[in-house]
C-alpha positions in Angstrom: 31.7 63.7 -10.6 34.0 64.4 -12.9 34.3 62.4 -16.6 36.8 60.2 -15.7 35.0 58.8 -12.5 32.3 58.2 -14.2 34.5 56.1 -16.9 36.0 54.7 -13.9 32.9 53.7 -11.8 31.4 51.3 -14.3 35.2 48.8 -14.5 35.7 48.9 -10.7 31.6 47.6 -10.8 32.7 44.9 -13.3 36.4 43.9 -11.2 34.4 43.2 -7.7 30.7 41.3 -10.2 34.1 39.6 -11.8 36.0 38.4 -8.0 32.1 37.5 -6.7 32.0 35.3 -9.8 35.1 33.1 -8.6 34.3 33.6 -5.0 33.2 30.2 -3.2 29.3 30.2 -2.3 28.5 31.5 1.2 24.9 30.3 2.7 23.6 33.8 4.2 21.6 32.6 6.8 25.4 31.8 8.8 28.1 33.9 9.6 31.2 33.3 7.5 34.3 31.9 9.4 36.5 30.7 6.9 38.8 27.7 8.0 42.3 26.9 6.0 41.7 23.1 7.2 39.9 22.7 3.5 40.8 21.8 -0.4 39.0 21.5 -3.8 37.2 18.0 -4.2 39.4 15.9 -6.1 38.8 13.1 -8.3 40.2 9.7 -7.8 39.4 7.5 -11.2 39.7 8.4 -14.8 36.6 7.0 -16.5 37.9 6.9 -20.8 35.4 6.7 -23.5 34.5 6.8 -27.0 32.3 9.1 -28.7 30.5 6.2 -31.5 30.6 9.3 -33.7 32.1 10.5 -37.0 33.7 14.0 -35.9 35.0 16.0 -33.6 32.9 18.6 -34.2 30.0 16.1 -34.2 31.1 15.4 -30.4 31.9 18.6 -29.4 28.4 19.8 -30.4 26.9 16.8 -28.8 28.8 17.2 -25.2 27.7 20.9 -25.3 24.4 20.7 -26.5 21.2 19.6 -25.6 20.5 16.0 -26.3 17.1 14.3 -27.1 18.1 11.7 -24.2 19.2 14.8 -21.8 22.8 16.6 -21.9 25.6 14.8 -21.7 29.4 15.9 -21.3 33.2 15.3 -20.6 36.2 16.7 -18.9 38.5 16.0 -21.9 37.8 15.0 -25.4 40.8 13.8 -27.8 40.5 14.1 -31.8 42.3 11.3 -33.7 45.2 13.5 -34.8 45.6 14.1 -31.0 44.8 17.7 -30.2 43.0 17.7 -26.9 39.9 19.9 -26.0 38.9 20.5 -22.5 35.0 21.2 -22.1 34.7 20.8 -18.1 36.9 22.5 -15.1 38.5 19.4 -13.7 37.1 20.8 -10.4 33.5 20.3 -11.6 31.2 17.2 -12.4 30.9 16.3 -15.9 28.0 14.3 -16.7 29.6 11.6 -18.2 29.7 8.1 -16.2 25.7 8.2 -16.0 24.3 4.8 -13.4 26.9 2.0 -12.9 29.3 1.6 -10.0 33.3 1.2 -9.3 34.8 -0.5 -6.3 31.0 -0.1 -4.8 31.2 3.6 -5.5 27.7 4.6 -7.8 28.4 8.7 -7.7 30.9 8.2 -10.5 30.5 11.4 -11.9 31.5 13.3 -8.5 34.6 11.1 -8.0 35.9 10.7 -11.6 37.6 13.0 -14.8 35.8 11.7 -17.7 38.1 11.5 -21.2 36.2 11.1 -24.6 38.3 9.7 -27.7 37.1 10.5 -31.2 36.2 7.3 -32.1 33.6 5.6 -34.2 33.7 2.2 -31.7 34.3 -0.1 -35.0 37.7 1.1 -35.8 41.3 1.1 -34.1 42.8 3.7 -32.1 45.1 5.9 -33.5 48.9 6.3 -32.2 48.8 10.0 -32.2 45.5 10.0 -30.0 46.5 7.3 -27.9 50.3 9.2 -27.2 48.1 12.4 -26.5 46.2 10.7 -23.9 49.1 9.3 -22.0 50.0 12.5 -21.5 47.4 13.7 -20.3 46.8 10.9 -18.1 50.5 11.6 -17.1 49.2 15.4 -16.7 46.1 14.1 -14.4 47.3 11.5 -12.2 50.7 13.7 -11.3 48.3 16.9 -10.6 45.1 15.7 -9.0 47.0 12.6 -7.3 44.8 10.2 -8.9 46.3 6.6 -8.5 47.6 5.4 -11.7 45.8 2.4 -11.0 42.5 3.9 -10.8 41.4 4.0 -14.9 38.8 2.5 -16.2 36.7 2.1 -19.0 32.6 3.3 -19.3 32.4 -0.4 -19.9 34.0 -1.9 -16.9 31.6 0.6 -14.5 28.4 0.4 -16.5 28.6 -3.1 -18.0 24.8 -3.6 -18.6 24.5 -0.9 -20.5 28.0 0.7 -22.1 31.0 -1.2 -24.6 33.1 2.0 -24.5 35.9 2.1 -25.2 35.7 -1.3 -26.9 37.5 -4.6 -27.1 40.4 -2.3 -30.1 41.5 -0.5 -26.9 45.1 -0.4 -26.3 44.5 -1.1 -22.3 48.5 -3.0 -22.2 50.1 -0.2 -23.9 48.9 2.0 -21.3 49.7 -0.6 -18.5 53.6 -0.4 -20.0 53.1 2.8 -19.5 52.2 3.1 -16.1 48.9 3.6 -16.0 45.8 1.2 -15.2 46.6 -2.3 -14.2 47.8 -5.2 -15.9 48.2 -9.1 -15.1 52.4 -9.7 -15.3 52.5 -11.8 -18.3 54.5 -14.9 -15.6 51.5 -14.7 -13.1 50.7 -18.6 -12.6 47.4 -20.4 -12.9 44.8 -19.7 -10.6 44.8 -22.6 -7.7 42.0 -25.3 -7.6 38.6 -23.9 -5.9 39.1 -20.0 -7.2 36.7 -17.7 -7.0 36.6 -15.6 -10.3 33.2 -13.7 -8.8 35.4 -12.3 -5.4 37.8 -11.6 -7.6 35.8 -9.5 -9.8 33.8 -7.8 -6.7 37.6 -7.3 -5.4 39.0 -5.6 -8.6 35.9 -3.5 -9.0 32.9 -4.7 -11.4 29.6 -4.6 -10.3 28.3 -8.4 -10.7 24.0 -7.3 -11.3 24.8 -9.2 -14.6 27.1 -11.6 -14.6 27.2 -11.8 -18.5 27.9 -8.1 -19.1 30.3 -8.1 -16.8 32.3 -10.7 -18.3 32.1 -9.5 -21.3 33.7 -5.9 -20.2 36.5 -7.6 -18.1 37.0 -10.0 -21.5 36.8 -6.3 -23.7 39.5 -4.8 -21.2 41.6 -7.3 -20.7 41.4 -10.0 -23.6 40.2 -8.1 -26.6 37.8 -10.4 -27.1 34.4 -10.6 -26.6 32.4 -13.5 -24.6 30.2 -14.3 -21.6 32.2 -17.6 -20.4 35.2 -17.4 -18.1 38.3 -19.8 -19.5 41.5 -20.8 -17.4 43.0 -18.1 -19.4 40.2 -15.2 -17.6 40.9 -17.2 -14.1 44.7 -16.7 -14.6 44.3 -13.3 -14.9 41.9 -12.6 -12.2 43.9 -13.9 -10.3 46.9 -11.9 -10.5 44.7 -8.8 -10.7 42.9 -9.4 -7.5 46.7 -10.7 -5.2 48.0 -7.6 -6.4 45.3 -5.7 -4.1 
């Protein structure tokens, strides 16, 4: 063998370990017959968060670390001056949503992109991080076809035990924006004998505890905190559940 096969053998052994490495898995005990009739498993709901920390760098070690209650991690993470860091293939599960359920789904983490905001929980968000996130939502829904109704917060899924991302959160600026959904601000009262409970089964929220789950429909869409449902909560379920 002359010098420069032997230079040459080792790269052409890295190219094919390199294609195995991206190559789907195969079970060897059946013959492979691949079939086009197939695609990537796609999400369909964007689950945001915050981080209740003081850095990014604090975050970033924490979704890529090993974590005294078990790791933890995120699709996307956004710092407060905006710049976005991607720590998950939007293809794979992130470990993110953790037990709660959505629309009676509970396997939240295989059906969902998961987006972290730098954020301590007691402070507001700030413009450039939430102008960064509409774009990537923008980015998201247009690529993966997620349904620009379909995003949510921790809260909303995991009500018992989650108050990400927080009652500060600019949900309506993202509903004028196109993305999540929003009561129209001339929806009428709701009619004598309405069920706010359907409704809330209808729009998505798990009702193990009705409390909690008040209180994250009041976070999302009042800003305001509270375990009792007013007119005000029944006018806007509502609207939220007649518009499917």
């Amino acid at each position: 063998m002359n010098p420069f096969s032997r230079l040459l053998l080792p790269a052409t052994l890295l190219a094919l370990l390199a294609a195995c490495g991206h190559a789907p898995p195969r079970n060897p005990l059946a013959t492979w017959v691949p079939s086009p009739n197939q695609d990537e498993r796609r999400p369909n709901l964007i689950v945001i968060h915050f981080t209740q920390q003081q850095s990014v760098q604090q975050s970033l070690d924490t979704l890529r670390g090993r974590n005294s209650g078990g790791p933890v991690s995120a699709h996307y993470l956004i710092g407060s001056n905006g710049e976005r860091y991607q720590l998950v293939s939007d293809a794979r599960r992130a470990w993110h949503a953790g037990a709660g359920s959505w629309r009676g789904l509970t396997d939240l983490n295989s059906a969902s992109i998961g987006i972290e905001l730098d954020n301590d929980g007691r402070s507001p968000f700030p413009d450039a991080q939430v102008q960064s996130l509409l774009v990537l939502l923008e980015d998201l829904c247009t690529r993966l076809r997620i349904p620009r109704s379909q995003i949510i917060g921790h809260q909303d899924l995991a009500p018992i035990r989650k108050p990400d991302p927080g009652p500060l959160f600019p949900w309506k600026r993202l509903a004028e924006a196109g993305f999540g959904r929003w009561p129209a601000a001339d929806a009428p009262p709701a009619p004598s004998g309405f069920d706010p409970w359907s409704a809330l089964r209808v729009i998505g929220y798990p009702l193990e505890d009705r409390a909690a789950t008040v209180r994250a429909f009041r976070n999302h869409f009042r800003g305001q905190d509270g375990t009792e449902l007013d007119a005000e909560d029944l006018r806007i379920l509502h609207a939220l559940a007649g518009d499917g």
